[in-house]
N, C-alpha and C positions, 0 to 999 in steps of 0.2 A: 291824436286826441283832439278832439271839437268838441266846442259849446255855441249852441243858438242861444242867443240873449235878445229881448224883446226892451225895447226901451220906449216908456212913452212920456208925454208930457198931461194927460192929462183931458186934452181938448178931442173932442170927438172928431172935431174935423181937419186932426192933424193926426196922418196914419202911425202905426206903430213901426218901429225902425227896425227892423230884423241885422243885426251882427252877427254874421260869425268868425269866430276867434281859433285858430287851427295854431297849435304849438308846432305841429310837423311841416308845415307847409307855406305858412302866411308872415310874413315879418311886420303885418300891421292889419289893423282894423278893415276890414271889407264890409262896407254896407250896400248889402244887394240890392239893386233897382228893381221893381218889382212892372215887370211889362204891362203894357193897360188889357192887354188880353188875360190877364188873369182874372180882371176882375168877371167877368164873362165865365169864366169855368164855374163850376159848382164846388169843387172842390180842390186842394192844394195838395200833395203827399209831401211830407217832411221829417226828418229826421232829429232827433235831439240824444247827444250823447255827451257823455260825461266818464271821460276815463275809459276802461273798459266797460261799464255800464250802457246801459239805453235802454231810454224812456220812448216809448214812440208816438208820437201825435198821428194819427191820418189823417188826411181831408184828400177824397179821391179824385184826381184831376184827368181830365181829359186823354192825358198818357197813361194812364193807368186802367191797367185791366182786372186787375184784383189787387188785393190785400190780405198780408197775414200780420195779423195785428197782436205779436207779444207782448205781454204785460204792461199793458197801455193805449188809452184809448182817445177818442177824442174827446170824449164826455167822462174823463178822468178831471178831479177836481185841479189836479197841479195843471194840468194842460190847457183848462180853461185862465186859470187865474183869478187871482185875487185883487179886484179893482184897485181899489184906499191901497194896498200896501203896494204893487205893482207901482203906480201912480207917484207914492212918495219915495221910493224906492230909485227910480229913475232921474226925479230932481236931484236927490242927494248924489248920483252917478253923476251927472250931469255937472251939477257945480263944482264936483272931487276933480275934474277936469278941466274946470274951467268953462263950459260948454252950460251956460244957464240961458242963452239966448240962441237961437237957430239953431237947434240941436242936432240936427242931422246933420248938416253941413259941417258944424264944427266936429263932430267926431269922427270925419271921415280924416282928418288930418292928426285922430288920435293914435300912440302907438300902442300894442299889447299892452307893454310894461305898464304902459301910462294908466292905461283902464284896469289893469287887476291889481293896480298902485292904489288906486283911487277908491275899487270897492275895499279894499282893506282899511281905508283911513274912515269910509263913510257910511257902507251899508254892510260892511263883512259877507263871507262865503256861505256861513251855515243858516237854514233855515232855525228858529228856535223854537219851533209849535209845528202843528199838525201843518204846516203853510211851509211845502218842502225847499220851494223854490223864491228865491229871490227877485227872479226875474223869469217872467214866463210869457205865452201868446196871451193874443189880449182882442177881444173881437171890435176889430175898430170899423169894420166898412169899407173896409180896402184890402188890406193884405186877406182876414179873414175875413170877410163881405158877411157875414151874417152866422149866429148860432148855431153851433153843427146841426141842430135836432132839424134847420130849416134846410141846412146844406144837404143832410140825407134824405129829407124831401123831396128838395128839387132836384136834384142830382141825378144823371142818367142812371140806373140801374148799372151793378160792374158784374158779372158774372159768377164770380165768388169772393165771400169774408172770409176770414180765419179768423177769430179771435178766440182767444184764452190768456189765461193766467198761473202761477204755482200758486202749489199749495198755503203755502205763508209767506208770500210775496214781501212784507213786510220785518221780516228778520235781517235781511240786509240792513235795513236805517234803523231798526227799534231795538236793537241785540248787540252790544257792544263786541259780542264771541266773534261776529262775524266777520270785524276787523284784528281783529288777532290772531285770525290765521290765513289772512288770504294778502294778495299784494298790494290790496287797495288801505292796506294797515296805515299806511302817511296821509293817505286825503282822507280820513274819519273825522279829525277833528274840523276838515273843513266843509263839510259836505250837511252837517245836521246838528242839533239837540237833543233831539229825542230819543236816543240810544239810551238805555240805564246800565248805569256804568256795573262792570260783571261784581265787583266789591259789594255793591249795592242790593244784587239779586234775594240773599237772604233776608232782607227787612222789606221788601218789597209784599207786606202784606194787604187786606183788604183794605184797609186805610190808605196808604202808600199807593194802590189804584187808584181811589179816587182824589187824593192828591194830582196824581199826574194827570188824569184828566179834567179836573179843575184849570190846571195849568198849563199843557200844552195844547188840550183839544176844543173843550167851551170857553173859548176866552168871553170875557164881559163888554167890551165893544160890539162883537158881535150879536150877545142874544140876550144884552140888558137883565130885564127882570126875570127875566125865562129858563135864564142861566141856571137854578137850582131845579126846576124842570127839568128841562135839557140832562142836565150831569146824572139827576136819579136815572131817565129813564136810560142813559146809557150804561151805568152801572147794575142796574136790573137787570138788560137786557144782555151784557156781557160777564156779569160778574153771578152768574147762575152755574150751579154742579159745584162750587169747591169744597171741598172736604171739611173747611174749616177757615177762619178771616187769617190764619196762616200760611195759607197753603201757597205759600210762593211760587212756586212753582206753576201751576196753577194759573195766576194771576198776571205774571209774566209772559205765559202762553196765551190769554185773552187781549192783555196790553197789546202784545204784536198783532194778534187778531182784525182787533181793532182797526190800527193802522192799515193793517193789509185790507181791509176791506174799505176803509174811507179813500185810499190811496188809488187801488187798485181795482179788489173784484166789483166792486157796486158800480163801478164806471162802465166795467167790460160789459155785466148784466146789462145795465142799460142801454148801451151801443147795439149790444146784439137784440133786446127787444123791438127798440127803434129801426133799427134795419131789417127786421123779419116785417117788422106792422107795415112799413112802405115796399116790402117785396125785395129784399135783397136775398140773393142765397147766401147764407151763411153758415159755417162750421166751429161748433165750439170746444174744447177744451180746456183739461185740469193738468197740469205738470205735476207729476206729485212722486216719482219716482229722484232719490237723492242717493250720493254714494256715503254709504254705514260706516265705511273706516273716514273718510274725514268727517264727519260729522259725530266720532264715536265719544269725543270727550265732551260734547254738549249732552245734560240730561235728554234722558229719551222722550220726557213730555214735551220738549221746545224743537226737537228735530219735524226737519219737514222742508221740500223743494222752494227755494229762495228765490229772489230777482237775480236773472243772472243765471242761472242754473243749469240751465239748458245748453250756455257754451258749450262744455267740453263735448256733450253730443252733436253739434252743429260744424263747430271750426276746430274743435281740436284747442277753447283756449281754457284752460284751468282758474277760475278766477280763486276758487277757496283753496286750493292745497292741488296738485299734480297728483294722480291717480293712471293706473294702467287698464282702463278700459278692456284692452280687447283679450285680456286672460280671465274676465268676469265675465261669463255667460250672459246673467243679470243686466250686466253694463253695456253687451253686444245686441241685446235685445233691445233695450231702451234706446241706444243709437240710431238702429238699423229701422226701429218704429217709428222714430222723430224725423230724421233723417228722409225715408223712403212717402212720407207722407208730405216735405218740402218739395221731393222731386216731384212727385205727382199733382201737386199743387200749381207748379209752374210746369209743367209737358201735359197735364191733361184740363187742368182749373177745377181738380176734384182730388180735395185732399185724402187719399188712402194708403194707409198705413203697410195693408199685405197683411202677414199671419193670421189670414184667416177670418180677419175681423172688419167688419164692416162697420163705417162713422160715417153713420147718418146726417143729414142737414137739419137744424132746426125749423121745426113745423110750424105752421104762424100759430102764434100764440100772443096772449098779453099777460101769461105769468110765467115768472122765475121758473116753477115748478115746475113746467111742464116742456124745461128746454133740455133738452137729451144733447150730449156731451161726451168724448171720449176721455178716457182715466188715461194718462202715460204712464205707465209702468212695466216691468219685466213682462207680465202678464195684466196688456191691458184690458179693459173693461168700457161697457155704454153706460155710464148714467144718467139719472133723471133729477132734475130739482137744481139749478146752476145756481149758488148762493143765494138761493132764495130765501131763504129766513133771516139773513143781514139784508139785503136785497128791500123786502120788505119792512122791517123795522124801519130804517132808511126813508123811504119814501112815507110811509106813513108818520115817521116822525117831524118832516119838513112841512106837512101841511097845517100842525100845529103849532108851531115858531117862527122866529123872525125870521133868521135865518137859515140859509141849506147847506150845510158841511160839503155834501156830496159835489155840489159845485160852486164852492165858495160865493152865494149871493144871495142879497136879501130876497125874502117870499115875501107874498102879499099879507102874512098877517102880520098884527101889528102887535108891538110889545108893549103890553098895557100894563 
């Protein structure tokens, strides 16, 4: 188990400090020297994990020849980060240890214990709002040399993307179910907030949405007067079809929605628009195939392919409940489509699944709608339209406010 933690001070012309912390391997704080040829590359490749989970950040560097970029991008709002709280987030680290002056030097002399001592006394593990991460990259000028949008600009062309996403990405952190039956049941409470606790799901009416999004997603720092803006139009825009301001169920399925797509697909959309418009090849995908018996005591409006999901087809690791694969047809197909699409990925640099089915490259384009996409399932499918209608809302909603959820940072308009 590793965590990449980014720690800054604040000052732009003081880089951000990459840690990483290995339970299996490292009996103390490693701060990587980051070589001055990096700053020359265009891009960085890295990894961020957390338990059996992982986020993936790309930046594609010179050793790299492609990329398959699972649910997680670079123009993911957690992977960018959140200036103000990153910023005060790493003081408070920083003094929990002692280390409020030359920060990088003194923590090279700090031990694990000492550092996950310290975030427990001063900034805690869980995110509490739509801001998953406590400590995240941070585009300083050095490690990350400039915004990805400019990094996939200049950056040599790599021969092929992969990116996709599942289907409800976001039921892992926003669904308390999730930790109740998988092994990651002990790190839930340190991991997040924004779970609604399963007690809770039955008063989780129309109200109680927009409670929670009051709360955990438009905070008032961020979009001032805008804030009652802001919350309608995301309750119009997600809180459309319920049957009735009761319909819990319902409501709880858009909650997650939501996150999954603030978290997740609106980042991946974007990455992969941005990499077609500058000529990347790229290939995209929906995971959306899940196993029915662990998932069977979840109502059947809330089931749907999670973060993570795809393990047990890849390595064989069970994150929600151990399952017997290879006596399901269903399960033998889904493996052997996931699976034969990685091999051919890395032996040809053209992700193809086999049965029959051909997965196309995204065509240049500049709309969601019009990116064609493989379905993972038993019997998968091409679709057309890659989150485009969250996708859109999205984008059109930042040009009107302060602020931009999608990547945690002020826009140019201004809050009047």
């Amino acid at each position: 188990m590793a965590m990449l933690v980014f720690i800054v001070d604040g000052c732009m012309r003081t880089s951000s400090h990459l840690v990483v912390i290995s339970h299996e391997s490292v009996c103390g704080v490693t701060l990587l020297a980051v070589p001055p040829s990096v700053n020359s590359l265009s891009v960085l490749t890295l990894m961020v994990g957390f338990g059996k989970s992982r986020n993936d950040v790309h930046f594609i560097a010179e050793y790299v020849n492609g990329s398959f970029e699972m649910s997680g991008t670079a123009l993911s709002n957690w992977a960018l980060g959140k200036e103000d709280d990153l910023v005060a987030n790493s003081k408070l680290l920083g003094m929990g240890v002692g280390c409020s002056e030359d920060v990088k030097n003194c923590l090279k002399n700090k031990t694990i214990d000492q550092m996950f001592k310290a975030v427990t006394r001063t900034v805690g593990y869980k995110g509490e709002d739509v801001v998953l991460l406590k400590f995240s990259p941070r585009i300083d000028g050095d490690f990350f040399p400039a915004h990805p949008d400019v990094l996939i600009k200049n950056a040599k062309r790599k021969p092929v993307s992969v990116i996709g996403v599942g289907e409800k990405e976001d039921s892992f952190f926003s669904s308390e179910f999730f930790f109740s039956i998988s092994v990651l049941h002990g790190l839930a409470p340190y991991m997040h907030s924004i779970a609604i606790p399963k007690k809770e799901w039955p008063n989780f009416n129309r109200q109680k949405f927009i409670e929670t999004i009051e709360k955990r997603v438009v905070l008032k720092p961020d979009f001032g007067n805008s804030s009652s803006f802001v919350r309608d139009q995301i309750v119009d825009f997600y809180g459309k079809g319920a049957k009735n301001d009761d319909d819990y169920l319902f409501y709880l399925n858009q909650y997650n929605m939501l996150m999954s797509d603030l978290h997740f697909a609106v980042g991946a959309t974007r990455t992969i628009l941005k990499k077609v418009e500058e000529g990347w090849p790229v290939y995209a995908y929906s995971f959306e195939h899940y196993n029915k018996k662990v998932f069977e005591t979840l109502p059947e409006q809330l089931r749907g392919s999670t973060h993570a999901n795809e393990y047990p087809y890849m390595f064989n690791i069970f994150i929600f409940g151990k399952y017997d694969i290879d006596s399901d047809p269903q399960e033998v197909a889904v493996k052997n489509l996931f699976r034969n699409s990685l091999i051919s990925f890395v032996k040809n640099g053209r992700p193809q699944p086999g049965a029959d089915i051909d997965w196309p490259s995204v065509a240049a384009t500049d709309s969601a709608k019009d990116i064609k996409f493989i379905r993972f399932l038993p019997q998968p499918s091409i679709g057309k339209g890659f989150h485009h209608e969250s996708y859109d809302f999205w984008m059109n909603l930042k040009k009107k406010v302060p602020f931009d959820l999608v990547e945690f940072r002020k826009t140019s308009v201004r809050d009047e």
